[in-house]
N, C-alpha and C positions, 0 to 999 in steps of 0.2 A: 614464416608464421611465428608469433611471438610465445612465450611462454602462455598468457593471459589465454592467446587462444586456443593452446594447444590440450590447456587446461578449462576450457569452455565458461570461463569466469572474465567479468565487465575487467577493464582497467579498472586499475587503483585511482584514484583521483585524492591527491595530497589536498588538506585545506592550512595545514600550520606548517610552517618550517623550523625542522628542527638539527640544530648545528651542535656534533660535536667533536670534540678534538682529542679521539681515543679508538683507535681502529678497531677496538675489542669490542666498544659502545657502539660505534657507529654498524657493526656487523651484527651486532644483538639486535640495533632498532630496527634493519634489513630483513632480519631472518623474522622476526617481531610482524614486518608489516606495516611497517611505521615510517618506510621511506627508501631510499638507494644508497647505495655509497659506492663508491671506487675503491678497490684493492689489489694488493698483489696477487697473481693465479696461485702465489704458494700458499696465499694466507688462508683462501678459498677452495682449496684441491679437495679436499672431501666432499663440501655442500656443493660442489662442481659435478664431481664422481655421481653424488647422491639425488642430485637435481634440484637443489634445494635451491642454486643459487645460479643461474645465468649468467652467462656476460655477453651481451649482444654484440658488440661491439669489437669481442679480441681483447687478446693484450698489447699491448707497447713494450718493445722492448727498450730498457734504459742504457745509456753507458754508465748507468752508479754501480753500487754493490759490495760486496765486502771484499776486503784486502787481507790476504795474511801477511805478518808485518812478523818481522826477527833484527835481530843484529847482521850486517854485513858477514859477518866472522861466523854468524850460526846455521845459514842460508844453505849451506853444501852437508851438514848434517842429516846423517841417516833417519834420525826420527822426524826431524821437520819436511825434509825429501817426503817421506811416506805422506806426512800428513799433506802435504800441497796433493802428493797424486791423488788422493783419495778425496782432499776435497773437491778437486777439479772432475773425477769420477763422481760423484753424488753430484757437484753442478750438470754434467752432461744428460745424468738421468732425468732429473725434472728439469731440462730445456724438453726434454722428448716428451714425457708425460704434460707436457703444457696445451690446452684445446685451441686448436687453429683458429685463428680471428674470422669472424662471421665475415660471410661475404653480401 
C-alpha cells in the first residue's frame, strides 16, 4: 500500500518539471509537494523516523563514501587509531538504523 493510500489522498499528479542541483532544494521541493527526489537514508533519517518522507523502493548500498586519509608515519597513532574506531563505530550504527528496502 502506498503512502497516498495509506493516507487516503489521490496521487499527486506533476504537470511542470522541476530540476535542481542542490539536495537541500531538491528535499525542500519534496517535503513542499512539489515533486520527488532521490537521497541518501542519512540525508532523510528523521522525515524517515517522522513519516514525512518514504522511500519505496529501499536504499542502494554504494561502494563510495568517505576515507580517513593521515600520513603513512601517523596511521599507528593513538588519537587517529581512536578516531578510525569511532568512526567505524557511528558507520556501524546507522548501517543498523537504515529501513529495509521495500519488498
Amino acid at each position: 500500500m502506498t503512502g497516498f493510500a495509506k493516507a487516503a489522498l489521490p496521487p499527486v499528479r506533476f504537470r511542470k518539471r522541476i530540476e535542481v542541483d542542490d539536495l537541500t532544494l531538491a528535499l525542500s521541493a519534496a517535503r513542499s509537494g512539489l515533486g520527488i527526489t532521490i537521497a541518501p537514508a542519512a540525508s532523510i533519517e528523521a522525515e524517515l523516523t517522522a513519516g514525512v518522507f518514504e522511500a519505496p523502493f529501499g536504499f542502494v548500498s554504494r561502494p563510495t563514501g568517505y576515507r580517513l586519509c593521515c600520513r603513512i608515519a601517523d596511521r599507528d597513532r593513538k588519537p587517529i587509531a581512536a578516531l578510525r574506531t569511532w568512526l567505524l563505530e557511528q558507520a556501524q550504527r546507522a548501517k543498523e538504523k537504515l529501513p529495509s528496502p521495500a519488498v
